[in-house]
C-alpha positions as CSV (number, residue, x, y, z in Angstrom):
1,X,21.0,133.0,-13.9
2,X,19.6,134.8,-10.6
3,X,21.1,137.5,-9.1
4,X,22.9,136.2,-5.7
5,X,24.5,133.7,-9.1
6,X,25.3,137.0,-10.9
7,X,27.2,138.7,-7.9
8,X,28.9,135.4,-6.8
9,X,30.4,135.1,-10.8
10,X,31.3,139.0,-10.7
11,X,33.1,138.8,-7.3
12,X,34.9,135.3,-8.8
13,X,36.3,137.6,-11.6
14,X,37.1,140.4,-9.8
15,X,39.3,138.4,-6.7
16,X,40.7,136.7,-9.8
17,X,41.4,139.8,-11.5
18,X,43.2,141.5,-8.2
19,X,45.0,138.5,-7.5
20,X,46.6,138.3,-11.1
21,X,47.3,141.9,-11.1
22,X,48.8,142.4,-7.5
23,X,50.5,138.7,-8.2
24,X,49.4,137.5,-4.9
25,X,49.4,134.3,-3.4
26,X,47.5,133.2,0.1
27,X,46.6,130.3,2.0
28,X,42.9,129.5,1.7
29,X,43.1,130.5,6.0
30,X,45.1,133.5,5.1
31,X,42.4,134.4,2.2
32,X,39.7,134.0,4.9
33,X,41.7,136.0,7.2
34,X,41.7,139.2,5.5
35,X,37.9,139.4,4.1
36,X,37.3,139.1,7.5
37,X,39.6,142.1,8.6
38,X,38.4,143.7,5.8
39,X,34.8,143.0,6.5
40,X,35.3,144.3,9.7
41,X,37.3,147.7,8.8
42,X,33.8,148.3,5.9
43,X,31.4,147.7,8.8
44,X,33.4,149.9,10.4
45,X,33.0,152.9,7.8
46,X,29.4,152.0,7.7
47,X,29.1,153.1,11.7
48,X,30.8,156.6,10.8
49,X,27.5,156.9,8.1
50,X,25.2,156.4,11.1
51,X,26.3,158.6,13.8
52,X,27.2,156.3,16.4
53,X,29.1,158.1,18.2
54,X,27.0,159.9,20.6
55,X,29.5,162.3,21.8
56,X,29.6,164.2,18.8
57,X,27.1,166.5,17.0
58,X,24.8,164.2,14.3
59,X,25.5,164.6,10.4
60,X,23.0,164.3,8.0
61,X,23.3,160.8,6.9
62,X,24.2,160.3,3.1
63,X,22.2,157.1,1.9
64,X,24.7,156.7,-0.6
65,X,27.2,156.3,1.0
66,X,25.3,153.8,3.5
67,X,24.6,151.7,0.6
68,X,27.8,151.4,-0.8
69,X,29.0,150.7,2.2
70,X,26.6,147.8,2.4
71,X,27.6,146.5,-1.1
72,X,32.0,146.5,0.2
73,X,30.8,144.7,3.2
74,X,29.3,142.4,0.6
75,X,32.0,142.2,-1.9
76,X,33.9,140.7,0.7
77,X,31.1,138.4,2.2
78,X,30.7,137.0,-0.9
79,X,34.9,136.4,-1.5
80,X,34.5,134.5,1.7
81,X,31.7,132.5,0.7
82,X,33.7,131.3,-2.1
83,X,37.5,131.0,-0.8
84,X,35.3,128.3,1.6
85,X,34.3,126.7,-1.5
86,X,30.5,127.7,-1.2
87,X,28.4,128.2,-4.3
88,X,26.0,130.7,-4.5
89,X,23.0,127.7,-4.5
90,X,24.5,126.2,-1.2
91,X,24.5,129.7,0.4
92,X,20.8,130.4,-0.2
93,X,20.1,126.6,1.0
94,X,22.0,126.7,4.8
95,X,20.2,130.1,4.3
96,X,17.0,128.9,4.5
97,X,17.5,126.2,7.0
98,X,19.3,128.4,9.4
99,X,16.3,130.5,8.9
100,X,13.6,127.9,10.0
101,X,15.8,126.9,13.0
102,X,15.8,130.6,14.0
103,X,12.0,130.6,14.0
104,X,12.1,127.5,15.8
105,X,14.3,128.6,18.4
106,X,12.2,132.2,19.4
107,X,9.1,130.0,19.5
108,X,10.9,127.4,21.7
109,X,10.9,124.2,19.1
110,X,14.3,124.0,18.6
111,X,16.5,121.4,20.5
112,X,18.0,124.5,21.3
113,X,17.4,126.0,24.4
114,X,17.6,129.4,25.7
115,X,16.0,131.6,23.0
116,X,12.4,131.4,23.6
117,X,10.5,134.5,24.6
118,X,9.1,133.9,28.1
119,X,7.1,136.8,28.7
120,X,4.3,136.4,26.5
C-alpha cells in the first residue's frame, strides 16, 4: 500500500470514528459543505503562521506549526475526496492529467486559450 492509499484509509477511519462518536448524520452536499468551510477556516490559520498581515510587526515563523497546519488542511482535503466517492488511485490519475493539460496550456497546446506566456 503507498502512502496517498495509507492517508486516504486513516482519514476513512477517523471521519468514521467522529461520525459514530458525535452520532452525526449529513447529506453527502452537506458533508462537502463543511470540509470545505473547514478547509477554508485551516488555510486560514495557516496565513496567521506566515505573517500576512503587513500591518503588524513579523513573528518568527514556527515550522511546526506551518506543517501541521498543512496536514488539517489535508485531513479535510482528503474527507472531501472521499465523501465524492474518489479513491485514492483516481485522485493521483485526474492528478496527472490535469497536470499535463496545465503544461499544455502555459506552452499554448491546450484547446484552451488564454494561458500562454506571450512575452518570450
Amino acid at each position: 500500500m503507498d502512502k496517498l492509499d495509507t492517508i486516504f484509509d486513516m482519514q476513512k477511519a477517523l471521519n468514521d470514528y467522529i461520525i459514530e462518536q458525535r452520532n452525526l448524520s449529513f447529506t453527502k452536499e452537506e458533508w462537502i459543505q463543511k470540509r470545505i468551510l473547514a478547509m477554508i477556516d485551516e488555510t486560514s490559520e495557516l496565513l496567521n503562521e506566515i505573517n500576512y498581515k503587513w500591518w503588524k510587526n513579523p513573528k518568527p515563523i514556527d515550522e511546526k506549526a506551518v506543517k501541521e497546519e498543512i496536514v488539517d488542511i489535508l485531513h479535510f482535503f482528503v474527507g472531501i475526496c472521499l465523501d465524492a466517492g474518489m479513491t485514492s488511485e483516481e485522485l493521483y490519475n485526474i492528478y496527472l492529467e490535469k497536470n499535463k493539460e496545465n503544461y499544455l496550456r502555459q506552452q499554448g497546446l491546450s484547446s484552451k486559450k488564454g494561458y500562454k506566456v506571450e512575452n518570450k
